[in-house]
SERO-4910 file (N, C-alpha, C, O; in steps of 0.05 Angstrom, whole numbers):
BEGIN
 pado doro    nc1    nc2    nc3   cac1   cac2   cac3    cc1    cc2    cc3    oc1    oc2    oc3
  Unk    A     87    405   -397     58    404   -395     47    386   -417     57    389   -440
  Unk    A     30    370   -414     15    353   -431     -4    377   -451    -12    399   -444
  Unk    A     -7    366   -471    -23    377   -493    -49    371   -482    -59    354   -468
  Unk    A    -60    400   -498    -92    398   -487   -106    385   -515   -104    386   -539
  Unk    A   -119    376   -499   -148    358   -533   -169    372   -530   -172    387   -511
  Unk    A   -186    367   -551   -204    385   -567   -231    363   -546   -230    338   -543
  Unk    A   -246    378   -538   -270    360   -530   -289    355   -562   -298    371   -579
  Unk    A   -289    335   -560   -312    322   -594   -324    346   -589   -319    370   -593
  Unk    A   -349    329   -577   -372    338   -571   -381    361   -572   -403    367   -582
  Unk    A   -360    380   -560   -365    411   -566   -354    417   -599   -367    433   -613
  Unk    A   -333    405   -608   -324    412   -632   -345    400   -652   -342    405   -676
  Unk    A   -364    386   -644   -384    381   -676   -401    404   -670   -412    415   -689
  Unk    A   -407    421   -633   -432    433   -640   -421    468   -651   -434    485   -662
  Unk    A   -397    467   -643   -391    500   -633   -365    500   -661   -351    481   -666
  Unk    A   -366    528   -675   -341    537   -694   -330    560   -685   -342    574   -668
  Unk    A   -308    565   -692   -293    586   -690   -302    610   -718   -297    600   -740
  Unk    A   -310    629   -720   -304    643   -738   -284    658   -751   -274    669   -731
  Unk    A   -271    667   -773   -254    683   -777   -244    712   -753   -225    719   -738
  Unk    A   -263    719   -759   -268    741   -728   -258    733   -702   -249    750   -687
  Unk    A   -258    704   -694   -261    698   -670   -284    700   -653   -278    708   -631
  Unk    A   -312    696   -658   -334    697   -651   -340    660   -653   -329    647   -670
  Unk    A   -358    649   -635   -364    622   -629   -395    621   -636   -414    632   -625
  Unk    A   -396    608   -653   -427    608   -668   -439    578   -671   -425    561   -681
  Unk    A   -464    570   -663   -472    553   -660   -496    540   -679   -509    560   -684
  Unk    A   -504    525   -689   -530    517   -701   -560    523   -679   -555    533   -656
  Unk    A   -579    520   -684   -608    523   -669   -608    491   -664   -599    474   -679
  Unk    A   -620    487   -636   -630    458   -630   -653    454   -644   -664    471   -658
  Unk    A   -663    421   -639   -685    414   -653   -688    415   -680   -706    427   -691
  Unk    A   -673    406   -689   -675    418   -723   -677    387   -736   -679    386   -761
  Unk    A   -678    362   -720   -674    332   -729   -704    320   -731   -711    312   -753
  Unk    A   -722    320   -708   -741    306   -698   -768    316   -710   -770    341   -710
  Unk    A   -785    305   -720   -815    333   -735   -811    344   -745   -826    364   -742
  Unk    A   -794    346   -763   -788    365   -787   -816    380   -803   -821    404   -809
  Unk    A   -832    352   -806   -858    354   -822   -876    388   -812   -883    409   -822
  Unk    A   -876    372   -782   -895    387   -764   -893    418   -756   -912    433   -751
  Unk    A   -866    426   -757   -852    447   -752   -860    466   -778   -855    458   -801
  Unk    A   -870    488   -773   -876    515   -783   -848    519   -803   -825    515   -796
  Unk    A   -855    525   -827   -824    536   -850   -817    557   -839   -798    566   -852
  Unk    A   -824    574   -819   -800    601   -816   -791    582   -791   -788    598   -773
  Unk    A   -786    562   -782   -780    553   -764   -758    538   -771   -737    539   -757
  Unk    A   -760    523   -793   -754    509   -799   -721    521   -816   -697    513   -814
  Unk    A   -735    544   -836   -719    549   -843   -696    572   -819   -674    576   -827
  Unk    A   -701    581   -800   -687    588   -774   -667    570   -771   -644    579   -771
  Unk    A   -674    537   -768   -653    523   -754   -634    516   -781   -622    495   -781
  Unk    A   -631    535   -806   -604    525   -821   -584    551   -821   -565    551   -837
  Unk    A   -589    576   -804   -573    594   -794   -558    597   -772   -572    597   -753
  Unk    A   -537    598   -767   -515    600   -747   -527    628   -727   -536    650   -735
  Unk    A   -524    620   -699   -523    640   -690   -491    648   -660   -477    631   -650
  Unk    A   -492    669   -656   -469    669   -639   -476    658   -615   -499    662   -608
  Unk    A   -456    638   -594   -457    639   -568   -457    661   -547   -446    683   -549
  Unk    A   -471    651   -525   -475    676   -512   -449    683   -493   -437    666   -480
  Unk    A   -443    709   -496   -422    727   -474   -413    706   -450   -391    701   -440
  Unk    A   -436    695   -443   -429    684   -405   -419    654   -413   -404    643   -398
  Unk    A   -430    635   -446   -417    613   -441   -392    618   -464   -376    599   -461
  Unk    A   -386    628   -476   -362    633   -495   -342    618   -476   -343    593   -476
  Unk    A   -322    634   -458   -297    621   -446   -299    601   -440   -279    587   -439
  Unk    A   -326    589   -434   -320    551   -424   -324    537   -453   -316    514   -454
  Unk    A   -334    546   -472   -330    535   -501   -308    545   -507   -293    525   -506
  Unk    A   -293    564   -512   -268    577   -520   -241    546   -504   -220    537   -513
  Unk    A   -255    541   -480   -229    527   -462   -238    499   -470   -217    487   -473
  Unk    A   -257    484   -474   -263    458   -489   -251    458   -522   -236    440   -529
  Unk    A   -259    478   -540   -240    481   -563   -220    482   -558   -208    479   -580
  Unk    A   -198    488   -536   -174    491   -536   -148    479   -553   -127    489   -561
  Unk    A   -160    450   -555   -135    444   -570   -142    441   -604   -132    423   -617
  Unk    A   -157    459   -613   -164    456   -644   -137    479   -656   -134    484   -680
***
């Protein structure tokens, strides 16, 4: 069987945790920084988990990390 590769794309947005839990950054965190409210702002530099229903298709794009 050929080796599986890591999709980029998912591997800059999605991590693996110690746990094994898939945790992601908040979108929008680049564009209007200015404009954007500070509890907002400070929201998008916290990790939060992926959800239950998309885990396995991120779990199978990380596959070859």
């Amino acid at each position: 069987m050929p080796k599986l590769k890591t999709h980029k794309g998912a591997a800059s947005r999605f991590r693996v945790t110690g746990g094994g839990k898939i945790v992601r950054m908040y979108g929008s965190r680049n564009n209007f920084r200015r404009k954007k409210r500070k509890p907002i702002t400070v929201q998008f530099g916290r990790t939060v988990e992926v959800a239950p229903s998309h885990a396995p298709i991120v779990k199978r794009l990380l596959a070859g990390q």
